[in-house]
KOLTITOR-158338 format. One line per field, with one value per residue: residue number from 1; z, x, y of N, C-alpha, C in turn. Coordinates in nm, 3 decimals. Last residue first. Layout:
REM KOLTITOR-158338
resi: c(NUM,...)
npz: c(Z,...)
npx: c(X,...)
npy: c(Y,...)
capz: c(Z,...)
capx: c(X,...)
capy: c(Y,...)
cpz: c(Z,...)
cpx: c(X,...)
cpy: c(Y,...)
REM end
This chain:
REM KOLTITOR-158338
resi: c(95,94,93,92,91,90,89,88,87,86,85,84,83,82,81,80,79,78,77,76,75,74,73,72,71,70,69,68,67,66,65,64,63,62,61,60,59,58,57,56,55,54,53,52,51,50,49,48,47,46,45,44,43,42,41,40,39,38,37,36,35,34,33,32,31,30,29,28,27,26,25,24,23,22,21,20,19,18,17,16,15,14,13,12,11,10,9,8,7,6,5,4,3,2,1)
npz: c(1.695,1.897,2.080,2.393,2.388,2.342,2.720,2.666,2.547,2.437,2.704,2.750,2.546,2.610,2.854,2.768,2.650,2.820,3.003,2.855,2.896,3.103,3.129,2.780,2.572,2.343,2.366,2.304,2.067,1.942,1.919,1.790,1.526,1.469,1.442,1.248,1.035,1.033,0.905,0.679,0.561,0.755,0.937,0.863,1.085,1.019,1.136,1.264,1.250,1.330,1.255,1.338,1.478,1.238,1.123,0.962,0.944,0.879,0.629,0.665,0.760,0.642,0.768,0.606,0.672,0.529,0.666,0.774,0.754,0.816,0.850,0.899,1.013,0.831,0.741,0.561,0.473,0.549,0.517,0.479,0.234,0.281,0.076,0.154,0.270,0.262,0.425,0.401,0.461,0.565,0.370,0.341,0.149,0.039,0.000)
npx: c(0.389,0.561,0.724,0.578,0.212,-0.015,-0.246,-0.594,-0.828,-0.913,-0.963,-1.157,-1.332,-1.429,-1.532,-1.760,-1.897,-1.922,-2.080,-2.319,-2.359,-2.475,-2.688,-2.809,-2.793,-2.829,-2.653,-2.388,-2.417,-2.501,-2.276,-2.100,-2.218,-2.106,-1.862,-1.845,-1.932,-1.754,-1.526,-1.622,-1.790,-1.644,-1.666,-1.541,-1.518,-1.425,-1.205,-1.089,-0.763,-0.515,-0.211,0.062,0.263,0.178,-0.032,-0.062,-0.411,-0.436,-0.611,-0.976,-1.202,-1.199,-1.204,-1.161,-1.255,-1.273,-1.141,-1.029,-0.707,-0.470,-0.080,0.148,0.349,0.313,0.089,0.057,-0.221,-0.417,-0.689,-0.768,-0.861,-1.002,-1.104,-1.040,-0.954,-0.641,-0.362,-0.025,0.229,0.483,0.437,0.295,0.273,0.044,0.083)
npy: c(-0.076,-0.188,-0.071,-0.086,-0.180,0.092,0.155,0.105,0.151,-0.089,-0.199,-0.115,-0.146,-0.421,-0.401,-0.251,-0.524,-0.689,-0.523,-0.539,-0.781,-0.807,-0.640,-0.730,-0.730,-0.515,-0.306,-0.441,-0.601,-0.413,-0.285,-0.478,-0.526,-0.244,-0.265,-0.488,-0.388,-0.119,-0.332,-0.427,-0.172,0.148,0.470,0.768,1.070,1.375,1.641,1.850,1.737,1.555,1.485,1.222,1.016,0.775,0.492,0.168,0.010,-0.274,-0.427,-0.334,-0.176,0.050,0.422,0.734,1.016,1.319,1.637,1.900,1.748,1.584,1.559,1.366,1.216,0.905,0.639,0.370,0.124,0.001,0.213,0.445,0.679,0.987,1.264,1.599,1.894,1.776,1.652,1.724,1.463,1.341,1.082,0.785,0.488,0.261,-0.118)
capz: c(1.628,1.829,1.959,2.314,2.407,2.292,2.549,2.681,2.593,2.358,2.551,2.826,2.531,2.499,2.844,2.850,2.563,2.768,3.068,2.845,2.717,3.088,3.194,2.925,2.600,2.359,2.379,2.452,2.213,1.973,1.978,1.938,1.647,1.474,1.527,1.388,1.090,1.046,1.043,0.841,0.557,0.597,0.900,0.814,1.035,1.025,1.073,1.203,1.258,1.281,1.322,1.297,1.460,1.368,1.182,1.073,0.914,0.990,0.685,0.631,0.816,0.628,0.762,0.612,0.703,0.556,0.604,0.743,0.786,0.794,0.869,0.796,1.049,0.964,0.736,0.669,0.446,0.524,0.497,0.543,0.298,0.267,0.116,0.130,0.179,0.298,0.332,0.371,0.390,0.583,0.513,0.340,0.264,0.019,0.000)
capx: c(0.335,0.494,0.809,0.689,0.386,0.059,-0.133,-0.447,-0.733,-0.876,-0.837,-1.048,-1.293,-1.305,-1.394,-1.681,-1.846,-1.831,-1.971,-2.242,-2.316,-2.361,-2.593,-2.816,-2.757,-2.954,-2.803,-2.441,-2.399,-2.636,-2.374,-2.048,-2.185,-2.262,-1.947,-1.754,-1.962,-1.944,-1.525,-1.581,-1.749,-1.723,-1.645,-1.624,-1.445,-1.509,-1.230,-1.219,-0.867,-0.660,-0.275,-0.012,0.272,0.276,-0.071,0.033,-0.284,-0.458,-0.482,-0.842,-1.128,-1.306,-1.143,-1.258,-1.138,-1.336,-1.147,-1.181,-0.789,-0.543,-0.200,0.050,0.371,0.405,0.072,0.127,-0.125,-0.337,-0.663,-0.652,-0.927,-0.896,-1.166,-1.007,-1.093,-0.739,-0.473,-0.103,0.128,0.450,0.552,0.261,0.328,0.104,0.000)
capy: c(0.008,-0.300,-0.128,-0.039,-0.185,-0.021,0.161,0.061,0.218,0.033,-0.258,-0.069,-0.029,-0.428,-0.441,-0.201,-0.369,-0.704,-0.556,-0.385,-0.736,-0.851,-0.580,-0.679,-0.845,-0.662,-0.320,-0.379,-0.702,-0.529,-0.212,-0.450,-0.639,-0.261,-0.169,-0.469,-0.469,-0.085,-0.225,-0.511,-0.294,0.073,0.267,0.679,0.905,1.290,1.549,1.853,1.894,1.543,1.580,1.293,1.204,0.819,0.635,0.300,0.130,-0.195,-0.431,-0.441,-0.312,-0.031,0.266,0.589,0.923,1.242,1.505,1.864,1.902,1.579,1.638,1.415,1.344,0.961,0.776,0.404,0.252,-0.048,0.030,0.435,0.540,0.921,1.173,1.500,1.866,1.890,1.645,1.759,1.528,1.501,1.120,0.931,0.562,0.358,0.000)
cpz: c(1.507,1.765,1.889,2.184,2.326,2.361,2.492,2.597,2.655,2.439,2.471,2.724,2.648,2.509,2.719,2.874,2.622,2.676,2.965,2.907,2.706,2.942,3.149,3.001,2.741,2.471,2.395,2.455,2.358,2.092,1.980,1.981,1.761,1.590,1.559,1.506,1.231,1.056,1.085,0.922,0.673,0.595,0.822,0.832,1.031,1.002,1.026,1.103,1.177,1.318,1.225,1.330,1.377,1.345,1.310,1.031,1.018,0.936,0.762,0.727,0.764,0.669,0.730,0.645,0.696,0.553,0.621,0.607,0.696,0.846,0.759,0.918,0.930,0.922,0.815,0.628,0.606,0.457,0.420,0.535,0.344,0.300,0.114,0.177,0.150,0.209,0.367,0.324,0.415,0.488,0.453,0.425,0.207,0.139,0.000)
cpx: c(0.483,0.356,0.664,0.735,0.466,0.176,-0.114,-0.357,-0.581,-0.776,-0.826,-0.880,-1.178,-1.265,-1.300,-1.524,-1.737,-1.737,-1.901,-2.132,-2.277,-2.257,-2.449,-2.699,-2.748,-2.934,-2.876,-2.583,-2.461,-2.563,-2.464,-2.177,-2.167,-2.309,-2.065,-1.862,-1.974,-1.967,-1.646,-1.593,-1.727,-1.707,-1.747,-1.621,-1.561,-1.475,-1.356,-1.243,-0.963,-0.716,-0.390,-0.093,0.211,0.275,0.053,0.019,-0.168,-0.373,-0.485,-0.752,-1.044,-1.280,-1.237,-1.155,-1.248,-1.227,-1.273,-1.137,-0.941,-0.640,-0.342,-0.047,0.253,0.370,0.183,0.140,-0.060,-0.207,-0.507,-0.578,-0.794,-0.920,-1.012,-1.101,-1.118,-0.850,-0.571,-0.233,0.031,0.314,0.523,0.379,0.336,0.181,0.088)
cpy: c(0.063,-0.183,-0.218,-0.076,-0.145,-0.037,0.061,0.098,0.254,0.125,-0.161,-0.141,-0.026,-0.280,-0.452,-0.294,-0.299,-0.591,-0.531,-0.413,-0.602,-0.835,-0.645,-0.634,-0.814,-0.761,-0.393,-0.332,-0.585,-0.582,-0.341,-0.352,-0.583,-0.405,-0.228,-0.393,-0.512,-0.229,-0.201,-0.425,-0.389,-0.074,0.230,0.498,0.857,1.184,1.476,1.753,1.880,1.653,1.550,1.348,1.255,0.951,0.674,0.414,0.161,-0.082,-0.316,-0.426,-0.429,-0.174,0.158,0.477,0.807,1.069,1.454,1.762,1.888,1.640,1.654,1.458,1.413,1.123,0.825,0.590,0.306,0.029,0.017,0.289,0.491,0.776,1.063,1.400,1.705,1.812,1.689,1.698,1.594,1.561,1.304,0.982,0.719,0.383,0.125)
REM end
């Protein structure tokens, strides 16, 4: 896929699957991931963005809102534990 090093993207529609972005700035975008190959994203700047999931990803989502809406207290547990996985850093060296 591609690599971006210092770009500029304005007005832009960008689909990130699997591209490596370092030190780009992205200014009223529209950012789509659609759940491929994961991107690298390092030292970059998002202003006024919008992010689009398409495909696996809006799959993804959508699975993870029925589990916490339909599945009672214990399906918001699980929600709540994958977001503390979100929040976790990454270990050192594996981005």
């Amino acid at each position: 896929m591609a690599d971006y090093l210092g770009r500029d993207f304005v007005n832009a529609t960008e689909v990130l699957d699997g591209n490596t972005y370092t030190q780009c700035t992205f200014t009223d975008c529209n950012i789509v991931y659609r759940g491929g190959e994961i991107p690298i994203i390092a030292g970059c700047r998002l202003e006024r963005c919008r992010w689009i999931w398409e495909d696996s990803a809006l799959r993804t989502i959508q699975f993870l809102k029925g589990i916490y809406s339909g599945m009672g207290l214990g399906g918001r547990q699980v929600v709540e534990d994958v977001l503390k996985e979100i929040r976790a850093p990454f270990p050192k060296g594996s981005v």
